[in-house]
C-alpha positions as CSV (number, residue, x, y, z in Angstrom):
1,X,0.0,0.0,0.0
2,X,1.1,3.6,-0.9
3,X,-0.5,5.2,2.4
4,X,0.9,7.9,4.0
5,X,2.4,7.3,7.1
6,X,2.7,11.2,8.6
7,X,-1.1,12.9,8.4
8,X,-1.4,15.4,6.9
9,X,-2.7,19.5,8.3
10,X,-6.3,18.5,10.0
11,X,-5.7,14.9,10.1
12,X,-5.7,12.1,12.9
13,X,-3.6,9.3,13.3
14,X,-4.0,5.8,14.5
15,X,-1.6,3.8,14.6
16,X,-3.7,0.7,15.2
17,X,-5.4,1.3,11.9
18,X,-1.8,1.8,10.4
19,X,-0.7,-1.6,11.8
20,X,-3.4,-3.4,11.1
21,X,-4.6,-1.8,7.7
22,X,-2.1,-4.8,5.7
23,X,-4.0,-7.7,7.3
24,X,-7.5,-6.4,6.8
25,X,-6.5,-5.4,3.2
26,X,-5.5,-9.4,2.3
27,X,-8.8,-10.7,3.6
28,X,-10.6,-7.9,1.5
29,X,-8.5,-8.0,-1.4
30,X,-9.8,-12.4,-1.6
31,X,-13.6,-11.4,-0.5
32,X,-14.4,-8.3,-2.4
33,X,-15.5,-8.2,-6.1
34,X,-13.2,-6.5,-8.0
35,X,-15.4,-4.0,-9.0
36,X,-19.1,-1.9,-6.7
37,X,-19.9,0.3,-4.7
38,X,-18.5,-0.1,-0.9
39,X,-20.0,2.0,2.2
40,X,-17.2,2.1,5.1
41,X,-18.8,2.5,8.3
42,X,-17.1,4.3,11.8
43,X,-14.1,5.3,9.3
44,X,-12.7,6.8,12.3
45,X,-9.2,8.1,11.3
46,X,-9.4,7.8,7.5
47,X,-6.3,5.9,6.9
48,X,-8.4,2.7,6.4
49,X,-10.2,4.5,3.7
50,X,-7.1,5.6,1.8
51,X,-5.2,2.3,1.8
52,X,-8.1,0.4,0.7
53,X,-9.2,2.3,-1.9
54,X,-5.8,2.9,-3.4
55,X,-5.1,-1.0,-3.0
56,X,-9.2,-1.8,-5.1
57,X,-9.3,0.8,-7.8
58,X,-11.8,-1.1,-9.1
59,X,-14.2,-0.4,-6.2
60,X,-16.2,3.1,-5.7
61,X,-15.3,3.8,-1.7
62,X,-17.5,6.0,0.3
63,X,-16.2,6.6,3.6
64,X,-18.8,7.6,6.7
65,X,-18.3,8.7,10.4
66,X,-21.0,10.0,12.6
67,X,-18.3,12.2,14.3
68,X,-17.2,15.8,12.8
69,X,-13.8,15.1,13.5
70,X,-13.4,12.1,12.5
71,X,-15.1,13.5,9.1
72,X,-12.8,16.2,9.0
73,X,-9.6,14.1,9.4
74,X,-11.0,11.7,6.9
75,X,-11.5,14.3,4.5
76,X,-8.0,15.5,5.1
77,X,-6.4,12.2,4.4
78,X,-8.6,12.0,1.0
79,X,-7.3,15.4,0.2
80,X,-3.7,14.8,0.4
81,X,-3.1,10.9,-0.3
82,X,-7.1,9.7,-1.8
83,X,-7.6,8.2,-5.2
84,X,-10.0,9.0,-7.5
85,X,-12.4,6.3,-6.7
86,X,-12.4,7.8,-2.5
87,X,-15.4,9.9,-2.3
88,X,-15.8,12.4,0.6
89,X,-16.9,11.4,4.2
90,X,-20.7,10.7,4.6
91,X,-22.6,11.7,7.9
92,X,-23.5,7.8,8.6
93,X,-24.9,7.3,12.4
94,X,-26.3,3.7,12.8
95,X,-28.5,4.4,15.5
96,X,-30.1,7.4,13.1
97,X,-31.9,5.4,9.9
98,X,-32.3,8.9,8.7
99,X,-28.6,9.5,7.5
100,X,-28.6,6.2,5.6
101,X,-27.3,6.2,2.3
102,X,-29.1,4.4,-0.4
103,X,-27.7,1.5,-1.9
104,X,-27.3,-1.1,-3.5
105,X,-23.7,-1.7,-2.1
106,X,-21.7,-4.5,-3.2
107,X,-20.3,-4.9,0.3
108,X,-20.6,-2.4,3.9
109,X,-17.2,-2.6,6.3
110,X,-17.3,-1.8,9.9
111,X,-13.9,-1.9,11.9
112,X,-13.7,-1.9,15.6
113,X,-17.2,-0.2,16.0
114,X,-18.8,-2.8,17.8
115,X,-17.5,-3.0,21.0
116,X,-17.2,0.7,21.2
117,X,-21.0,1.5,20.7
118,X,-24.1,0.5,22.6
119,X,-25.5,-2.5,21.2
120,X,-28.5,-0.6,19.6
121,X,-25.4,0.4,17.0
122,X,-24.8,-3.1,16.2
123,X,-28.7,-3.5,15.3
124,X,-28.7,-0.8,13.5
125,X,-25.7,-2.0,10.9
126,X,-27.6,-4.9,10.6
127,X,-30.7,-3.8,9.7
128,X,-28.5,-0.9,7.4
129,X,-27.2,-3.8,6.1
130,X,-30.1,-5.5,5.3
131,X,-31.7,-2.6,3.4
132,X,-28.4,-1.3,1.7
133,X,-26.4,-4.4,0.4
134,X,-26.9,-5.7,-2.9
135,X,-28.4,-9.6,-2.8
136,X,-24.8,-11.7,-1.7
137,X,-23.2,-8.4,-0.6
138,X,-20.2,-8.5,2.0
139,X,-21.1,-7.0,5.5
140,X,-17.1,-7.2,6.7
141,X,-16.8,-6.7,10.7
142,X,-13.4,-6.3,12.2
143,X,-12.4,-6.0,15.8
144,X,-12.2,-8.4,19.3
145,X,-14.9,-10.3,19.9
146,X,-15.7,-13.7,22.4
147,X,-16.4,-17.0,21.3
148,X,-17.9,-19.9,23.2
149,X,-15.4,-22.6,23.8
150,X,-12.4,-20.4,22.9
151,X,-10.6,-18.7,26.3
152,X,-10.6,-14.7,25.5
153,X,-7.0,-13.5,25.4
154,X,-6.0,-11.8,28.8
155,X,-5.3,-9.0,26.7
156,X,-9.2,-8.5,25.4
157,X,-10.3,-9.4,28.8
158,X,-8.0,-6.1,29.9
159,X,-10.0,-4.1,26.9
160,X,-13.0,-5.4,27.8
161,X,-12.8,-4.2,31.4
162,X,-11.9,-0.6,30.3
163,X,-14.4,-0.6,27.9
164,X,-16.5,-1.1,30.1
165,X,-15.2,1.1,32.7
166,X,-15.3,3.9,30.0
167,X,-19.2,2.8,29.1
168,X,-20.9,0.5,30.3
169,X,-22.6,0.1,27.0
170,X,-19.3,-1.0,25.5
171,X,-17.4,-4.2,25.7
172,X,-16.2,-7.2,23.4
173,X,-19.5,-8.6,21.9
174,X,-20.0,-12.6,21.4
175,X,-20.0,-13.7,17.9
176,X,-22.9,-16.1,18.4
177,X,-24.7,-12.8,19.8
178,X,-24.0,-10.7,16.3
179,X,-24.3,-13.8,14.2
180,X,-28.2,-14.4,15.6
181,X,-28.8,-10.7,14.9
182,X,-27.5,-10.7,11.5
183,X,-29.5,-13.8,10.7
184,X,-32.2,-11.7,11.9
185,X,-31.5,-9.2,9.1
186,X,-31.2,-11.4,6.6
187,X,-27.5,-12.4,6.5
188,X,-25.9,-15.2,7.0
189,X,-22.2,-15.9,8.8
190,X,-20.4,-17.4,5.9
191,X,-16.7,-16.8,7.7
192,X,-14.8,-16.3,10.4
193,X,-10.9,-15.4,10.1
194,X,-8.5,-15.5,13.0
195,X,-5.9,-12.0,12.3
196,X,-3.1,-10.9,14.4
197,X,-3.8,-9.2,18.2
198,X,-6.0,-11.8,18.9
199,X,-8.6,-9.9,16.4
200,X,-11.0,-11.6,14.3
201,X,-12.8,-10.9,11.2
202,X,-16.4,-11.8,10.2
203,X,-17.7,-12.3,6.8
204,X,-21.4,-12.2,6.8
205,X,-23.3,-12.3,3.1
206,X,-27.3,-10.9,2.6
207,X,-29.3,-13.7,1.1
């Protein structure tokens, strides 16, 4: 990826979306047609946004964060390092079905949104999902999560705790809990892939 590393006037940086941009972009890169319309939700810093869409050329990228800052940071990272298939920010709130964008989408990604939010966000994106994706779209979720029958990583067990220190509407969410919601809506858990940090990523497709 061609991604800046320093951000530019305006911008944030994460480095947990720089370190972690390379695995997420392999397991898009095999999952993702080559060619749509994709709706990133809780962009956050915007460096996602810029190293994915520079990576897929093929694929119209819309970025969206509910937050102004995050919007503005987004849009600074577009401005200095975004291709010409990056379009600028959206105003995408999950718990607000009013700033939904239209679709069809070929696929929605949301990374590490849902164990910062209440869970009302996480119904939301599903039921986004739902009415946005395309038949077969991709809804990609990346972050932490718990599984039954696999021990949580003392380190998630640490991030859980603050979470929930920080909110008590936060915390790691179980993927049994998110894949009953998104069957719910309509999608189905087709896979589940282990990444690095003891982070997972879920491939869910509408039916």
């Amino acid at each position: 990826m061609n991604s800046p590393t320093a951000a530019p006037d305006g911008a944030l940086a994460s480095p947990a979306a720089q370190r972690n941009a390379e695995p997420i972009l392999a397991v898009l890169r095999a999952h993702l047609p080559a060619r749509g319309r994709v709706l990133e939700i809780a962009a956050g810093s915007g460096q996602h946004a810029v190293a994915f869409s520079t990576a897929l050329p093929g694929l119209d990228w819309t970025p969206s964060d509910p937050s102004p800052q995050a919007r503005a940071s987004i849009a600074a990272w577009r401005g200095a390092a975004g291709p010409a298939n990056l379009n600028p920010p959206l105003e995408v709130d999950c718990l607000d079905p009013a700033t939904w964008p239209d679709g069809p989408f070929a696929a929605i990604t949301c990374i590490n949104m849902i164990h910062i939010s209440p869970w009302a966000a996480t119904e939301g994106l599903m039921a986004l999902a739902q009415r946005a994706l395309a038949p077969g779209g991709l809804l990609f979720l990346y972050g932490p999560y718990r599984e039954a029958g696999v021990q949580t990583a003392p380190s998630n067990e640490a991030f859980d705790a603050d979470l929930k220190r920080r909110d008590p509407a936060w915390g790691l969410r179980d993927v049994a809990d998110v894949a009953a919601l998104a069957k719910d809506h309509g999608l189905a858990l087709t896979l589940r892939v282990a990444m690095p940090a003891n982070n997972l990523s879920l491939l869910l497709r509408r039916v």
